[in-house]
C-alpha positions as CSV (number, residue, x, y, z in Angstrom):
1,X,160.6,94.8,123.2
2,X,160.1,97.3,126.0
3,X,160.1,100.0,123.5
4,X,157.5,98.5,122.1
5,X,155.0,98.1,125.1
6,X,156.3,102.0,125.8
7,X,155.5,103.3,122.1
8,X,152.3,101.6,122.0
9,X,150.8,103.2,125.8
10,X,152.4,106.8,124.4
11,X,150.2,106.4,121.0
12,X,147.1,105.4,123.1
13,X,147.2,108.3,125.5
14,X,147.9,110.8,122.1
15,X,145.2,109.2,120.5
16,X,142.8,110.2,123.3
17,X,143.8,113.6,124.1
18,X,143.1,114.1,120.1
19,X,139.6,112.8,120.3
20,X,139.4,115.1,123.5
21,X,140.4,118.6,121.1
22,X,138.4,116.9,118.2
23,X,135.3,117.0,120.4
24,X,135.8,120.1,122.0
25,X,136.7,121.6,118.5
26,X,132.9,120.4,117.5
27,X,131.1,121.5,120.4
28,X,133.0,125.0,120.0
29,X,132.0,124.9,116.0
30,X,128.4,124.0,117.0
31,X,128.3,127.2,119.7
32,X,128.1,125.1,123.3
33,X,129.8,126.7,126.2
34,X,131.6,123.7,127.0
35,X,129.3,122.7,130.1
36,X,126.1,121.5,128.0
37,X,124.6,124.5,127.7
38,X,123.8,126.7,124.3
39,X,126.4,129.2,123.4
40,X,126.6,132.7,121.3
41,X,125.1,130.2,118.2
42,X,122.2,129.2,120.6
43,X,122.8,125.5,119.8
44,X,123.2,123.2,122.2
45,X,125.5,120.2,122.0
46,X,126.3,118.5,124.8
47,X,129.9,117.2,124.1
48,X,131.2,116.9,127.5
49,X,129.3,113.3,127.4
50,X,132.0,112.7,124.5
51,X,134.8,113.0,127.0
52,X,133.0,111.4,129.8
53,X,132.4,108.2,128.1
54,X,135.7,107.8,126.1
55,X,137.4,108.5,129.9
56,X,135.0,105.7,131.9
57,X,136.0,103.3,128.7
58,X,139.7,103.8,129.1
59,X,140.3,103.7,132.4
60,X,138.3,100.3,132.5
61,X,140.3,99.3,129.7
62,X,143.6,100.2,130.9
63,X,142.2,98.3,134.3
64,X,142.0,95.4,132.4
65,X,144.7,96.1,130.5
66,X,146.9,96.3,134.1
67,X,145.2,93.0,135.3
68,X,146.2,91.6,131.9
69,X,149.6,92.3,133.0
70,X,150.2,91.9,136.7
71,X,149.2,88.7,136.8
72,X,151.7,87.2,134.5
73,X,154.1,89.9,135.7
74,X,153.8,88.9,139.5
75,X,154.2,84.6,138.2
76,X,157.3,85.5,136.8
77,X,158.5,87.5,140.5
78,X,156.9,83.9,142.2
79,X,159.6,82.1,140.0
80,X,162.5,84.2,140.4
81,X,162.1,84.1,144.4
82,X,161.8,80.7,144.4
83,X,165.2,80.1,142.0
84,X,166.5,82.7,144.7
85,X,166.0,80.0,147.3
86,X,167.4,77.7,145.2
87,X,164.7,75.6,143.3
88,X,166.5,75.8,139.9
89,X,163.7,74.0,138.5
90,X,161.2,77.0,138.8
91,X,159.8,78.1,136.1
92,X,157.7,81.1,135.3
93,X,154.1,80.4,133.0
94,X,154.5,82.5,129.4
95,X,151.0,84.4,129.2
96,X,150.1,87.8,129.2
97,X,151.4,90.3,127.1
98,X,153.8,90.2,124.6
99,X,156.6,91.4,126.3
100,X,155.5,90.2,129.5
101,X,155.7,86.7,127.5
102,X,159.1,87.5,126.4
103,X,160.5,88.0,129.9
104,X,159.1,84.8,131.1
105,X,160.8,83.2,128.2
106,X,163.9,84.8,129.2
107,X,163.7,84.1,132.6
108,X,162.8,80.3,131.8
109,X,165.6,80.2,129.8
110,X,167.8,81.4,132.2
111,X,167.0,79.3,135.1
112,X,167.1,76.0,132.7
113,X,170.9,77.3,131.6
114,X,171.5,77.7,136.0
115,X,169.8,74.3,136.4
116,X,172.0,72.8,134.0
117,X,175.3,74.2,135.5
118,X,174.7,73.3,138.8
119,X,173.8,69.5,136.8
120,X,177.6,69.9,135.9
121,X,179.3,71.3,138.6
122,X,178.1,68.6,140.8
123,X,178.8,65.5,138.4
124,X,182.3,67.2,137.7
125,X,182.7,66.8,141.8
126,X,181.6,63.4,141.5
127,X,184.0,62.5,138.7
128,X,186.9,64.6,140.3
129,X,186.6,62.5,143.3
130,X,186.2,59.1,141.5
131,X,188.8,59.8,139.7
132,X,191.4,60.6,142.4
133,X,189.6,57.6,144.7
134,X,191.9,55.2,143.3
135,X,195.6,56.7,143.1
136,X,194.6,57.7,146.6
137,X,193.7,54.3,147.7
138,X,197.2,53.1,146.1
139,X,199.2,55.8,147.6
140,X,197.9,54.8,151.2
141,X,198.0,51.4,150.9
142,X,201.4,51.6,150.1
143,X,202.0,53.9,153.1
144,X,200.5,52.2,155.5
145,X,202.3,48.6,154.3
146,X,205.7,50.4,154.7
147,X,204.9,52.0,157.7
148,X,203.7,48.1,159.2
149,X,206.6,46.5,157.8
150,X,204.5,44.7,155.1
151,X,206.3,46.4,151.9
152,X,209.9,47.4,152.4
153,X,210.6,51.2,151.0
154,X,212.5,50.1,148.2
155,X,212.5,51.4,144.8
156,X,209.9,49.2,143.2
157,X,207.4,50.4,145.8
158,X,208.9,54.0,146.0
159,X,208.0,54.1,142.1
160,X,204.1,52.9,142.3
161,X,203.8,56.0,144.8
162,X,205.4,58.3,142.4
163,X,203.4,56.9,139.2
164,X,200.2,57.3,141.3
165,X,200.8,60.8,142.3
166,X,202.1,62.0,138.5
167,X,198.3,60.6,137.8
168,X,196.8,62.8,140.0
169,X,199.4,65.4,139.1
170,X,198.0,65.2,135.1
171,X,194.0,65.3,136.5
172,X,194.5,68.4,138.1
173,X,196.8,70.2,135.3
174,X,193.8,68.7,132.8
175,X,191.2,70.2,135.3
176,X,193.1,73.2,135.7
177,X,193.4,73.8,131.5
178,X,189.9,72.9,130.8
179,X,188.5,75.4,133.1
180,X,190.4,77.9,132.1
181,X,189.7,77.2,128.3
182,X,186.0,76.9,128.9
183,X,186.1,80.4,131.2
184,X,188.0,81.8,128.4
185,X,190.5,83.1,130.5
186,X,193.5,80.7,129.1
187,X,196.6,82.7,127.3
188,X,197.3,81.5,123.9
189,X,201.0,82.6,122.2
190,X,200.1,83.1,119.0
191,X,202.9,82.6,116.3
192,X,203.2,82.2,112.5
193,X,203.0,78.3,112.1
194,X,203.2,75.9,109.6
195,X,200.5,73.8,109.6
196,X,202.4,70.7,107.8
197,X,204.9,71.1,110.7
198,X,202.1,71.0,113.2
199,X,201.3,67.2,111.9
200,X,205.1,66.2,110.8
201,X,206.0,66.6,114.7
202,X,202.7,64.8,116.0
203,X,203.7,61.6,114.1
204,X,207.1,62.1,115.0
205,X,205.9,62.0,118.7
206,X,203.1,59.1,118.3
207,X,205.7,57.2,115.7
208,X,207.2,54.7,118.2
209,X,203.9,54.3,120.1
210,X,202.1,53.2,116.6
211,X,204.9,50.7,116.1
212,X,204.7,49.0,119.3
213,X,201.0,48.3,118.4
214,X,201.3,47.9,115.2
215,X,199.3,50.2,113.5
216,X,199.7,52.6,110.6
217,X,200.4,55.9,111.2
218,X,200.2,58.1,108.0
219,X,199.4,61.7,106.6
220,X,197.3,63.0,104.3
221,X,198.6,66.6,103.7
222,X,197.6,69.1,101.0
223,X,199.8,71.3,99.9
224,X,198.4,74.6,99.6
225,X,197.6,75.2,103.3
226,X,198.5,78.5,104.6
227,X,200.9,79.8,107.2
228,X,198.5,79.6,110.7
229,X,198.9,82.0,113.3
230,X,197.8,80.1,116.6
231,X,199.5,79.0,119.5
232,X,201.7,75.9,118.4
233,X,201.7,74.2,121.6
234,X,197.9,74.1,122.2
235,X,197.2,72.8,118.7
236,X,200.2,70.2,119.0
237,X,198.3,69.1,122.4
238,X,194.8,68.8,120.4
239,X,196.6,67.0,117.5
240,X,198.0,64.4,120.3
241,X,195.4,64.1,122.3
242,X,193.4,63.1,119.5
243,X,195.8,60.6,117.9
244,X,196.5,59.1,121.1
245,X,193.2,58.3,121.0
246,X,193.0,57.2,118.1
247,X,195.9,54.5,118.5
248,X,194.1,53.7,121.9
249,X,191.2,52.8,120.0
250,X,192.4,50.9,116.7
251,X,194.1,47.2,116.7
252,X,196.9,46.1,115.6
253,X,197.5,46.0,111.6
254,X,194.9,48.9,111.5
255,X,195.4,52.6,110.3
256,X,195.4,56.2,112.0
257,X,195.8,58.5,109.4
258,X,195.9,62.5,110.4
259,X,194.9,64.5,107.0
260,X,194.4,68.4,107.1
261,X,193.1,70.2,103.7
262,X,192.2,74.1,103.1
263,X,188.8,75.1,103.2
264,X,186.3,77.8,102.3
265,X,185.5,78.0,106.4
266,X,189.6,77.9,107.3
267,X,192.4,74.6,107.5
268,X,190.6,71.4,108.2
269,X,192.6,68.9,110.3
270,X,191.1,65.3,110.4
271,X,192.0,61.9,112.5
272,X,190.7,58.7,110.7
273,X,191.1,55.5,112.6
274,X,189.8,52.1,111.7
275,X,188.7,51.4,114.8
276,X,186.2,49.6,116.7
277,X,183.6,52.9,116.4
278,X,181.8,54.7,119.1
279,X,178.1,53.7,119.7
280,X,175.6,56.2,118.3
281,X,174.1,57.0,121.7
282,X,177.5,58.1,123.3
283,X,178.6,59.7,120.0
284,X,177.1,63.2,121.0
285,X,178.9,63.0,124.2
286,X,182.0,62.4,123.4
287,X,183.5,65.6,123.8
288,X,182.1,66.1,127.6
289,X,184.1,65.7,130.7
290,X,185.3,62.1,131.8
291,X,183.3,60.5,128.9
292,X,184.8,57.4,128.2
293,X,184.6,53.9,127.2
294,X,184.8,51.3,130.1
295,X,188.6,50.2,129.0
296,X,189.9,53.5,128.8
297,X,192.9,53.9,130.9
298,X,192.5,57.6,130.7
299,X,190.5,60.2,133.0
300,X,188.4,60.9,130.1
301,X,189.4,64.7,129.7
302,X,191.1,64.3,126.3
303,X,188.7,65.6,124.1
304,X,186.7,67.7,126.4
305,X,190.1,69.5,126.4
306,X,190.8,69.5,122.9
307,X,187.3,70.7,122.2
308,X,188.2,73.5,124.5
309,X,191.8,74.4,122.8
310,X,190.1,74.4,119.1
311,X,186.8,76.9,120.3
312,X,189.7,78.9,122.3
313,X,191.4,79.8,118.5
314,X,187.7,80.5,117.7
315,X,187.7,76.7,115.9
316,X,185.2,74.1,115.4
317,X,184.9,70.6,116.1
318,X,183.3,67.5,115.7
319,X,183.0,63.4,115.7
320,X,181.9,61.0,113.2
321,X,181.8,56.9,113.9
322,X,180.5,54.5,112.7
323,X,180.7,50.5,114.6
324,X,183.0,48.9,113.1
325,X,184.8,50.7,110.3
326,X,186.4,53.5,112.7
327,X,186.1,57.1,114.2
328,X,187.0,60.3,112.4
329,X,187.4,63.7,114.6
330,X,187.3,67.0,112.5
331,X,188.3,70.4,113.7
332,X,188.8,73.8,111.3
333,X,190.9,76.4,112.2
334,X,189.0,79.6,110.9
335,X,191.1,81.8,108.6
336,X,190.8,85.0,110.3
337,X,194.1,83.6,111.9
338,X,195.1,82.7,109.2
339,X,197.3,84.2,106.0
């Protein structure tokens, strides 16, 4: 865009230095001396007035034409100082020029993305501290009966303590994973894996835990998929994290059923429940941090992190539900890391 504005200000200032020869080329032809007065040709043609009146004309216009500019140019410098102070919610008018329009938009954009961010940053402190409120409360509650006498130190009360502090333990390692899958800093071992293995092991793991609630716990396997190269342990994480949920979510006699198929975008991995369904309103939120329903035992980080582990392999995801028949929660591998 700025080579534009730049290309456009270089063919006006060519364009007038060419009227400027053209003119002096015709008063030369027609014999004038070049200061209104007759030449060899005894004509008289007083071009000079042809320069004169072009010049007045463009430096009024490129008055304007600076005006035009400055105006929107110096809205946009009002905005940024003020975002500078820290009044996110600045935002700079789009006039002016084309370009000038285009850096407003920008800049707009911008501090809407900063305004949104520091929107996050402080709910996540709010939901880091709500979340750790309550194992905190426990823990010192305990403490302080044991140190009054109240609850001996025996093992029944030693274990509550240590429960409470494995829950904050598992916030912060949560905490600690997401951010560094969402900064795109987190290492990932990739290795040749089977994809049928990937899902053979998950309901190996989630087998018992479907029993005791009994619920279904099937696959739905093709069997051409290919040979995946991603980092096992991640994926296995994202396939328990989401069948977990799953089970969480489905009563007893119902079905969780975890298919994966090959697709023209990569490997397709799917987790079907028959569920109770997620209202539509908090369906496009279910992926965000400490989303959850109000019976949910967990911190809510679940699929916020599995959302982060499938976009770390450069993978999609997303949630369909419907209230009353059940949840399903895709995510594609891309072939690229794939063979």
């Amino acid at each position: 865009m700025r080579g534009h504005f730049f290309r456009r200000i270089a063919i006006g200032i060519g364009l007038f230095f060419l009227f400027v020869f053209f003119v002096g080329w015709l008063g030369a032809w027609l014999g004038n001396d070049g200061f209104g007065r007759p030449g060899p040709r005894g004509r008289f043609f007083p071009w000079f007035l042809f320069f004169l009146v072009p010049l007045v004309v463009g430096f009024v216009a490129f008055g304007r034409a600076v005006r035009r500019t400055a105006r929107p140019i110096g809205d946009v410098m009002e905005a940024a100082a003020r975002v500078a102070e820290g009044d996110l919610s600045a935002r700079a008018p789009v006039q002016g020029p084309s370009e000038v329009r285009d850096l407003a938009d920008a800049f707009n954009r911008m501090a809407g993305r900063l305004e949104v961010n520091e929107e996050q940053r402080r709910n996540l402190l709010a939901d880091v501290a709500h979340e750790l409120r309550t194992p905190l409360a426990v823990i010192q509650g305990r403490v302080e009966g044991m140190a009054d006498g109240i609850y001996p130190p025996d093992p029944e009360h030693l274990a509550l303590i240590e429960q409470e502090t494995t829950v904050m333990s598992r916030l912060l390692d949560d905490l600690q994973l997401l951010s560094k899958a969402e900064a795109g800093v987190l290492e990932l071992h990739l290795v040749d894996t089977d994809a049928r293995e990937l899902i053979e092991t998950a309901l190996a793991t989630h087998g018992s835990q479907a029993d005791v609630a009994g619920i279904a716990l099937r696959a739905d396997v093709s069997d051409d998929l290919p040979v995946l190269e991603v980092d096992a342990v991640r994926i296995g994480e994202v396939l328990s994290n989401l069948i977990t949920n799953a089970l969480l979510h489905t009563p007893a006699e119902g079905t969780v059923t975890v298919a994966a198929s090959r697709t023209d975008a990569g490997v397709a991995f799917a987790i079907r429940d028959t569920g109770e369904g997620i209202p539509a309103e908090q369906l496009p939120h279910v992926f965000d941090r400490f989303a959850k329903s109000p019976e949910s035992r967990g911190a809510g980080l679940g699929l916020a992190i599995a959302k982060s582990l499938v976009q770390a392999h450069g993978g999609t995801i997303s949630a369909e539900s419907e209230l009353g028949r059940g949840t399903t929660i895709r995510f594609v591998l891309p072939l690229e890391r794939s063979r």
